[in-house]
KOLNU-477514 format. One record per residue (C-alpha): residue number from 1; chain; z negated, x, y. Coordinates in steps of 0.2 Angstrom, whole numbers, plus 5000, padded with zeros to 4 digits. Each point is the difference from the previous one (the first is absolute). Layout:
residues N
R  lumse  lumti     Z     X     Y
R    NUM      A     Z     X     Y
...
END
This chain:
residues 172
R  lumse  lumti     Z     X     Y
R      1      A  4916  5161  4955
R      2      A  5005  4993  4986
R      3      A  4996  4981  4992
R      4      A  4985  5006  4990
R      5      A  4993  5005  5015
R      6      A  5001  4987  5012
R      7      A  4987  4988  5002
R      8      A  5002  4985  4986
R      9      A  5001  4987  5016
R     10      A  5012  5011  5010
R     11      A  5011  5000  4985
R     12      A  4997  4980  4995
R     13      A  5003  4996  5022
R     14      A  5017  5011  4997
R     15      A  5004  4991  4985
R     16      A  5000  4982  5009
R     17      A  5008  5006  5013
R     18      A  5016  5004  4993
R     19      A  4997  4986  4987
R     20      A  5000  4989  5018
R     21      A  5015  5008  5006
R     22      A  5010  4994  4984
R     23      A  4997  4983  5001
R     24      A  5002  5002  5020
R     25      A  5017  5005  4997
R     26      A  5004  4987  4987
R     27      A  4995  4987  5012
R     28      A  5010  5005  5016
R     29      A  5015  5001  4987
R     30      A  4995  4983  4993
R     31      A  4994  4990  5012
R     32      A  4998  5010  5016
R     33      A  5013  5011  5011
R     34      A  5008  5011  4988
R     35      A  5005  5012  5014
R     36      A  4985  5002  5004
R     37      A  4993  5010  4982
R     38      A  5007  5015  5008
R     39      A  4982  4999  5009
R     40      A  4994  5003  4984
R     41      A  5007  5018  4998
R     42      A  4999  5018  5007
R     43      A  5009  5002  5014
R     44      A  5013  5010  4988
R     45      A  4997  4989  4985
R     46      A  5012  4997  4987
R     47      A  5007  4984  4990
R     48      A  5009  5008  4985
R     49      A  5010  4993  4986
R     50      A  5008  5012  4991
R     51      A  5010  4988  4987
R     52      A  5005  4989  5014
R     53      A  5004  5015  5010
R     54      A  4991  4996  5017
R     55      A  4989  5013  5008
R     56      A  4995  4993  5016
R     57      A  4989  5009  5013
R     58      A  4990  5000  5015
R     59      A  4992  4986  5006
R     60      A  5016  4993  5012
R     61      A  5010  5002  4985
R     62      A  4988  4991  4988
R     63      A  4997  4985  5013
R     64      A  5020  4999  5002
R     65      A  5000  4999  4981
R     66      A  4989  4988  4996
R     67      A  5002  4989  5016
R     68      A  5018  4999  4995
R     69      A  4994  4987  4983
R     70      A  5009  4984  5002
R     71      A  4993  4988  5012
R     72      A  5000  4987  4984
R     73      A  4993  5009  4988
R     74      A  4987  4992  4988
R     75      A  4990  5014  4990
R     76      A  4981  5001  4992
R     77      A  4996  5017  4994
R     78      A  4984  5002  4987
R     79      A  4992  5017  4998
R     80      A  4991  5005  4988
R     81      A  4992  5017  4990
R     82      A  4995  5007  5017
R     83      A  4994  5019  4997
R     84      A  4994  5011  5014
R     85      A  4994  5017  4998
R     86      A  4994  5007  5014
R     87      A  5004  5019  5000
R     88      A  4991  5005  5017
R     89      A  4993  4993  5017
R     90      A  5018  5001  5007
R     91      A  5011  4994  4983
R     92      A  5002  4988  4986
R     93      A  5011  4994  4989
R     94      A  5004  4984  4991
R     95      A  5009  4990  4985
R     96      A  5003  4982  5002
R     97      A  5011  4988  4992
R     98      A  5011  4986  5004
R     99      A  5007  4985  4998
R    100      A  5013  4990  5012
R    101      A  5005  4983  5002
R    102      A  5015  5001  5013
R    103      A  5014  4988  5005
R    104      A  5010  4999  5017
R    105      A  5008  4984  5010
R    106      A  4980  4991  4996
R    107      A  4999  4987  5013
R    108      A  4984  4993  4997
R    109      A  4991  4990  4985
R    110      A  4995  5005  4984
R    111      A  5012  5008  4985
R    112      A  5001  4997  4983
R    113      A  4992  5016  4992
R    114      A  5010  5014  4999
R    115      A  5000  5020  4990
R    116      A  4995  5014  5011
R    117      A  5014  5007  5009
R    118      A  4992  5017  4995
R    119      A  4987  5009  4992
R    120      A  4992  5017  5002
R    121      A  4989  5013  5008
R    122      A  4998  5008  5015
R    123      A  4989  5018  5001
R    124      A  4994  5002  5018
R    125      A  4992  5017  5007
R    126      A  4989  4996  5016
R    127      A  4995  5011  5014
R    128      A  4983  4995  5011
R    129      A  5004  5004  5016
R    130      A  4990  4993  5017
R    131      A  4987  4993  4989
R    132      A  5014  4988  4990
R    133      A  5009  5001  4985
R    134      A  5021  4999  4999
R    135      A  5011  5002  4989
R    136      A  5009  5015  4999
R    137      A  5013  4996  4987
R    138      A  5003  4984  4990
R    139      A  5011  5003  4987
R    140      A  5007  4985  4989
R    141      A  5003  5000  4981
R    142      A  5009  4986  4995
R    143      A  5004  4997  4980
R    144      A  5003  4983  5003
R    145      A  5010  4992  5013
R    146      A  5018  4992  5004
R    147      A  5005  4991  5017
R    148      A  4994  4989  5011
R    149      A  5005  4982  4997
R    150      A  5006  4991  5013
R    151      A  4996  4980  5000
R    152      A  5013  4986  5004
R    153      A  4997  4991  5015
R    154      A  4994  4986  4992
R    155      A  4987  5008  4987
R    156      A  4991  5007  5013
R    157      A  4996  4984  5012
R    158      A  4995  4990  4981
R    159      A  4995  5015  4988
R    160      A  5010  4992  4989
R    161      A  5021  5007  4995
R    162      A  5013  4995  5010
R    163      A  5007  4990  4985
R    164      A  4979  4990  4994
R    165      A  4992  4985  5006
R    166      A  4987  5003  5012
R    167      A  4981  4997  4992
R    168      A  4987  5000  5011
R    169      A  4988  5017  4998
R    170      A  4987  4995  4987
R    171      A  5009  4989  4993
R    172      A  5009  5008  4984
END
């Protein structure tokens, strides 16, 4: 069966539902468990990221990975251009982009605003399997991206540098 000839509501249900599991795995990153986004993929899924050289797969190895972030990490990821073609019943595929805001050794408060730490698309293939979609593979394209910045103990507590007066948030 191919996408012409599945029902245009089977297709438009199958299209959400991946849609859904994007942002679902954004959020568990970003403001959930990150461990626990391994969940969200096949039992032999794949992260990939071939410029960065990291393969990771199967669900203890992806939950390892991404529970292994650092506990003070601060990031906000925005995703954007979300394309899912739905190829079968079974199978889809997926373009989204990216953006990150990222910074480690955040204690609380607010920061001054800050460039992405990266930039860049993923292209996911999904497999529907006991009624629910996962990810198969995630792979990551990153054109833009550079480290992770690291705050000084005193930026984070004020969201101001180390070396600037304080200003209360909303003020200036």
């Amino acid at each position: 069966m191919t996408n012409e000839s599945m029902d245009p509501l089977d297709r438009l249900l199958a299209e959400h539902a991946c849609e859904r599991l994007l942002i679902d795995f954004l959020h568990r990153l970003d403001l959930g468990e990150p461990g626990s986004v391994a969940e969200l993929f096949t039992p032999d899924g794949v992260w990939d990221w071939p410029a960065g050289e990291r393969r990771i797969e199967g669900r203890d190895a992806l939950r390892s990975y991404f529970g292994s972030r650092p506990a003070d990490r601060l990031s906000r990821r925005l995703c954007s251009n979300v394309l899912v073609d739905v190829h079968s019943p079974t199978t889809a595929t997926a373009t989204s982009y990216f953006a990150t805001y990222r910074v480690d050794g955040w204690t609380g408060g607010m920061l001054p605003t800050r460039l992405p730490a990266n930039v860049g698309h993923y292209e996911d293939t999904f497999h529907r399997t006991d009624g629910r979609w996962l990810l198969a593979t995630r792979t990551v394209h990153l054109p833009f991206g550079g480290p992770t910045e690291r705050l000084r103990p005193a930026e984070s507590a004020t969201g101001a540098p180390a070396d600037a007066p304080a200003t209360p948030a909303g003020h200036g």
